[in-house]
C-alpha positions as CSV (number, residue, x, y, z in Angstrom):
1,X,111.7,133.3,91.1
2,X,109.4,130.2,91.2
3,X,107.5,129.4,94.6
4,X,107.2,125.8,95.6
5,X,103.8,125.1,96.1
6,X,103.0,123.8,100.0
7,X,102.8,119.6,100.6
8,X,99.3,118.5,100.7
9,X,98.0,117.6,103.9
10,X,98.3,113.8,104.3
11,X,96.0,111.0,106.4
12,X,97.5,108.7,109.1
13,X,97.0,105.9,106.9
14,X,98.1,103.1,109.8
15,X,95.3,103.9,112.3
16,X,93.4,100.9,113.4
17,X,90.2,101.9,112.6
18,X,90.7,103.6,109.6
19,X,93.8,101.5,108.0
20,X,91.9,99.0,106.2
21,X,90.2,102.1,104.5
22,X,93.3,103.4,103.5
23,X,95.1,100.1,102.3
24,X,92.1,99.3,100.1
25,X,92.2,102.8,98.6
26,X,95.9,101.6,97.9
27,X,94.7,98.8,96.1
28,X,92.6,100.9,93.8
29,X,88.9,99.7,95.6
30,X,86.7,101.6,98.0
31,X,85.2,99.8,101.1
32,X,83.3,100.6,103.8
33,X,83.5,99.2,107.7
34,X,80.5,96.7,108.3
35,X,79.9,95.1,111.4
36,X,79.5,91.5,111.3
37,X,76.3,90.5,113.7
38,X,74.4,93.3,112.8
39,X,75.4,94.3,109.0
40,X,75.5,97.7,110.1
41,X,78.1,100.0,107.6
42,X,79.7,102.3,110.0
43,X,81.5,105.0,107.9
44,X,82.9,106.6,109.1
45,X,84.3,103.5,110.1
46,X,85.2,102.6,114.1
47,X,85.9,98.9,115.2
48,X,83.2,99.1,117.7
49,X,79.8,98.8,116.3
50,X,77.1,101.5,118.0
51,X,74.0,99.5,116.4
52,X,74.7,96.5,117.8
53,X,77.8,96.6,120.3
54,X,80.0,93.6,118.2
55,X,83.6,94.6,117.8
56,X,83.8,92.0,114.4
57,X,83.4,93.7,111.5
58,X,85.0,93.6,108.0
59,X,85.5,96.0,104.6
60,X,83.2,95.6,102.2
61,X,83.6,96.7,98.8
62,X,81.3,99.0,97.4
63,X,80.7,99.8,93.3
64,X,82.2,103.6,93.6
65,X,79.2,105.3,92.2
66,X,77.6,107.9,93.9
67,X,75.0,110.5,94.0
68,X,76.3,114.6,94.3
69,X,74.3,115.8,97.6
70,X,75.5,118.8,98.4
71,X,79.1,120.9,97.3
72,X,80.7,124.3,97.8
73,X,83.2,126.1,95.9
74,X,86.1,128.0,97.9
75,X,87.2,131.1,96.7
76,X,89.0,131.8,99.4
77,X,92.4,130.4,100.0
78,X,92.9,128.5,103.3
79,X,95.9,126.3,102.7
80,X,98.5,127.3,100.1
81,X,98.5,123.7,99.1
82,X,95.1,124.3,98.0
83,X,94.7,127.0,95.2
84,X,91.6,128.8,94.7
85,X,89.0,128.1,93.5
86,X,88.7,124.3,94.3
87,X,85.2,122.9,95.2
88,X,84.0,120.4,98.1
89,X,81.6,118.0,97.1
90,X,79.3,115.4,99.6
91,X,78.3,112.4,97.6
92,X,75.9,109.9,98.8
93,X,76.8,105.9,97.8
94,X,74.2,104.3,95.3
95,X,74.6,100.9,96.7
96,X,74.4,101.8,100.2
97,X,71.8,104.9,100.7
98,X,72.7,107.2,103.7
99,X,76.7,106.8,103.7
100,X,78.6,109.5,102.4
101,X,82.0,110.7,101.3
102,X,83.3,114.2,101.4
103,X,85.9,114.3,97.9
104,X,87.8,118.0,96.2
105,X,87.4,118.9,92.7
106,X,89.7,122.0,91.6
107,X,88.3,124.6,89.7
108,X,84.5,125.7,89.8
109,X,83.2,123.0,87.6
110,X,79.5,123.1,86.6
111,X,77.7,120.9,89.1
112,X,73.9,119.7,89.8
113,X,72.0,118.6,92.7
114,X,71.8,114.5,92.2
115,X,74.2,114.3,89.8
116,X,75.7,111.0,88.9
117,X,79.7,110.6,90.6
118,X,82.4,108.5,90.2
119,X,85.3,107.6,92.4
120,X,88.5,108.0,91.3
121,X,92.3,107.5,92.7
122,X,94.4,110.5,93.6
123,X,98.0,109.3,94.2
124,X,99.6,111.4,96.2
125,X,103.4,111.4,98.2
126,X,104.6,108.8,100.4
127,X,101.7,106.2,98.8
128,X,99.1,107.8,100.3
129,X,95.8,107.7,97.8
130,X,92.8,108.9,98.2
131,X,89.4,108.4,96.9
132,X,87.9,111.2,95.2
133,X,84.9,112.1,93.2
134,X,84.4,113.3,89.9
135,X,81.3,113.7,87.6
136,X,80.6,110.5,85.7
């Protein structure tokens, strides 16, 4: 008997704060949210800005390298669309210090604190990608 492994969990992909996140991603480019009188990135991003108060902003592109801050590995299985062991990792952007993604490696690979990262593409159903991280 073969089991059909679970559908991965999916993002709304047409909110209005996040959407232009999501359709960059499906362009193969990662951007973050900046406001436009202020040059604030907010990420994650909002239309509002809370530096300055300007609801103008734009996505930015940024160069997809990253710094590993911090990461766990699960060995405990959550979500049968996620098989153990699978690890979380929190990267911090190189050109823009302090703004962070959260990305999911499988396995339990061999990982150190300020390693150099990568994004990369996942394509998963309907469309949907998402950027991930990967040593470089």
């Amino acid at each position: 008997m073969t089991t059909v492994p679970a559908a991965r969990i999916l993002p709304v992909t047409d909110d209005h704060d996040t959407g232009g996140f999501w359709a960059a991603a499906q362009a193969g480019q990662l951007v973050v949210r900046q406001c436009d009188r202020c040059h604030a990135v907010l990420h994650v991003p909002v239309a509002y800005c809370h530096h300055c108060g300007s609801w103008e902003g734009h996505w930015l592109p940024v160069a997809g390298t990253a710094r590993l801050v911090s990461w766990t590995t699960a060995e405990h299985q959550v979500h049968p669309a996620y098989p153990v062991p699978y690890t979380v990792v929190l990267v911090e952007l190189d050109d823009h210090p302090g703004v962070r993604f959260v990305g999911y490696l499988e396995g339990a690979p061999h990982l150190t604190d300020g390693q150099a990262m990568q994004v990369r593409f996942e394509h998963l159903d309907d469309g949907v990608v998402l950027p991930q991280w990967a040593p470089a």
